[in-house]
N, C-alpha and C positions, 0 to 999 in steps of 0.2 A: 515549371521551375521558378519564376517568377513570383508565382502566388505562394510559394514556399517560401521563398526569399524576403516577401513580404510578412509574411508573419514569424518566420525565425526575429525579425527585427522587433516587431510586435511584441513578443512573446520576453526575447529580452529586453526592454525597454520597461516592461513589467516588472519584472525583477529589480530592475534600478529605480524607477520611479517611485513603485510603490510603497517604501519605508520614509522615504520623504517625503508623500504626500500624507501618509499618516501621521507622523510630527507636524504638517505644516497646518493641519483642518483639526478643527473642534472633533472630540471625541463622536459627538452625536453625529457626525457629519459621515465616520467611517461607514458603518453599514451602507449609504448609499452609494457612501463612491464604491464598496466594492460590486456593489449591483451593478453600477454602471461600465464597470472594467470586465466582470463578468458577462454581461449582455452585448458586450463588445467584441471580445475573442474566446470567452467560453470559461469554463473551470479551469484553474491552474493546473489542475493534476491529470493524467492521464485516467479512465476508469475503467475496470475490469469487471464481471459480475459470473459468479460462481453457480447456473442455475439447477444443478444436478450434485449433491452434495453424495449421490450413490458411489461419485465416479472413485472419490477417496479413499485410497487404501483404509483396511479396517486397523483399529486398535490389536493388540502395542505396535508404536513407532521403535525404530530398532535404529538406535544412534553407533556412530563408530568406539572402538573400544576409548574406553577413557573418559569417554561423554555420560553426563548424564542432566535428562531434562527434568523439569522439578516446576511446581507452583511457584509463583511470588510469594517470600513467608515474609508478614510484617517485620520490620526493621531491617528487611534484606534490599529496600528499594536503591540504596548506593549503590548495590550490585548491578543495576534495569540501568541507572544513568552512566555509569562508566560503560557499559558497553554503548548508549547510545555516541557519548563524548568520541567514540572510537570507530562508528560505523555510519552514522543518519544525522548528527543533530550535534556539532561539535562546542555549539554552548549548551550545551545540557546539564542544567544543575540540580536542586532541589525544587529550587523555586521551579525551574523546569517538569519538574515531575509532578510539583502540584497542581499548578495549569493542567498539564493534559490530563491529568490520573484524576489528582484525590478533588479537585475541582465537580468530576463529574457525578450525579448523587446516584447513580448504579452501580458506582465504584465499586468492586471486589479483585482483593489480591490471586485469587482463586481463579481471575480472567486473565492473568499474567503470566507469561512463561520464562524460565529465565536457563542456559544451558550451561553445564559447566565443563573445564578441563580439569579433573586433580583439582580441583577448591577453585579454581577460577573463573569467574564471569563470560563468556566467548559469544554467546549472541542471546536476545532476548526476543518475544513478542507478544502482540497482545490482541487479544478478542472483546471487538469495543461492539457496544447499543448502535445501531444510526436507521435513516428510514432510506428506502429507495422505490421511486417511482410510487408513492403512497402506504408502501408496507412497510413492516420492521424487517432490516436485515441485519445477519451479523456481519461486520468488518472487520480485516486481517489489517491490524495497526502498527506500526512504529518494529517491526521485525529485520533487526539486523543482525550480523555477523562480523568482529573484529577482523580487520586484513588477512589476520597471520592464520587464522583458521577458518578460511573461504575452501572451496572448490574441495570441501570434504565432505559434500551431504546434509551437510548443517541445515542450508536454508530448508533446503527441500522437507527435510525431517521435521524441522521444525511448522513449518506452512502446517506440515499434514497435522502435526498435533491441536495447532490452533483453529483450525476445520473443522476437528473434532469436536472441540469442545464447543464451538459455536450449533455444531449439528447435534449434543447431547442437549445445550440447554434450550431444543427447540425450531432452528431457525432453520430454512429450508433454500436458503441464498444468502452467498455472500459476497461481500463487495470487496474490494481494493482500489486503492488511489495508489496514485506511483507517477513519480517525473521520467520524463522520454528519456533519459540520459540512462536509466537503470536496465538496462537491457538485459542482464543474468535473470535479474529478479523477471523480467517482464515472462523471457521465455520460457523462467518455471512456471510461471501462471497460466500461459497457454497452455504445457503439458500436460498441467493439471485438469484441466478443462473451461479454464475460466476464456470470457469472450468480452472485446472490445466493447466499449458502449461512443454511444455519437451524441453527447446530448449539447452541439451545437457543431454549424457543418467545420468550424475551424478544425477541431477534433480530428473527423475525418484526413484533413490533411496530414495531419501531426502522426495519425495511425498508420498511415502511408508511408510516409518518411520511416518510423519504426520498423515496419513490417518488412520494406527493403532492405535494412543495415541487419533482420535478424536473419534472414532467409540466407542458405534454405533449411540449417540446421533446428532451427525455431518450430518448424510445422511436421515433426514425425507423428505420428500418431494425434496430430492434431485437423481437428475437423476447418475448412478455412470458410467459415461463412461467416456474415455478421448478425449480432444477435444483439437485439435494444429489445426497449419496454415496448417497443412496438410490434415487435418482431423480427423477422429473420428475412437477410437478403444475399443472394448469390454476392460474394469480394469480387472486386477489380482490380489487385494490389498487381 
């Protein structure tokens, strides 16, 4: 309980510290300090890894009526940041979408998914390049859903399309980052089959803490072991 209590403090302290240590040091200075905040209590993000891409329902995804899921079409990207302003990312503007998107040089709208109501925007996400444990995997990026149209299938529907298209262009694992706070999101990931990763022992705790606030609805049909680059260990949760 302690060592929880210790790092809940850690962890926000992090949050606060760290945009004022970045205005306060030379640019060239960040990458280290994020090492060193990183090597300190771990990845800011929680990570998930997908290592069975069989387990995903097959193609077509079947949205509720009135839905429909679509590629990112050029000049539709206002559509990708209004839903983000609304679900993930409440300064999200253009410039916001450059950074993370058109920034990156494998950039294609075609890895972009965006869902609509009747002509409306309602949730988006994306299937990004990234490496794990030395290999290329794909990664389940920046996928949200507007308030007003949660707990209708969306996320899940949507997950499953961006899986797809990660497993059509190749890729045989996929990753997810996600903050411990998101616990809908988390526990569609484990249904799906995606499994905890520990890549420093802070993590473990953090998965801990998770694991009790999902239980016991979180583990139907889910396998409970843990599963890293290293391998696989009987949980203690």
């Amino acid at each position: 309980m302690k060592q929880r209590g210790v790092i809940d403090a850690v962890l926000a302290a992090r949050g606060i510290v760290t945009p004022i240590v970045r205005r306060a040091i030379p640019d060239g200075v960040v990458p280290y300090a994020k090492w060193v905040v990183t090597h300190a209590v771990g990845p800011e993000l929680l990570q998930l890894l997908l290592s069975d891409l069989q387990t995903i329902p097959p193609s077509p995804v079947v949205f509720p009526n009135g839905y429909q899921c679509q590629h990112l079409e050029p000049g539709s990207e206002a559509d990708y940041v209004k839903v983000m302003t609304r679900s993930l990312v409440a300064s999200a503007d253009d410039t916001w979408f450059a950074d993370e998107f058109w920034s990156d040089p494998g950039y294609d709208p075609a890895n972009l998914f965006l869902v609509y109501y009747y002509g409306e925007p309602v949730a988006a996400g994306a299937a990004q390049d990234d490496e794990w444990d030395g290999r290329a995997v794909g990664r389940l990026h920046m996928l949200g859903v507007v308030p007003e149209h949660r707990r209708r299938g969306l996320g899940r529907s949507l997950t499953v399309v961006v899986i797809q298209r990660m497993k059509d262009r190749g890729f045989d694992r996929v990753l997810v980052l996600t903050e411990d706070s998101r616990l809908g999101a988390i526990r569609l990931y484990l249904q799906l089959g995606m499994h905890p990763q520990y890549p420093h022992p802070v993590h473990r705790v953090r998965w801990k803490r998770v694991m009790r606030m999902l239980r016991p609805a979180a583990f139907v049909n889910v396998d409970l072991r843990r599963h890293s680059a290293r391998g696989s260990e009987v949980a203690t949760f």
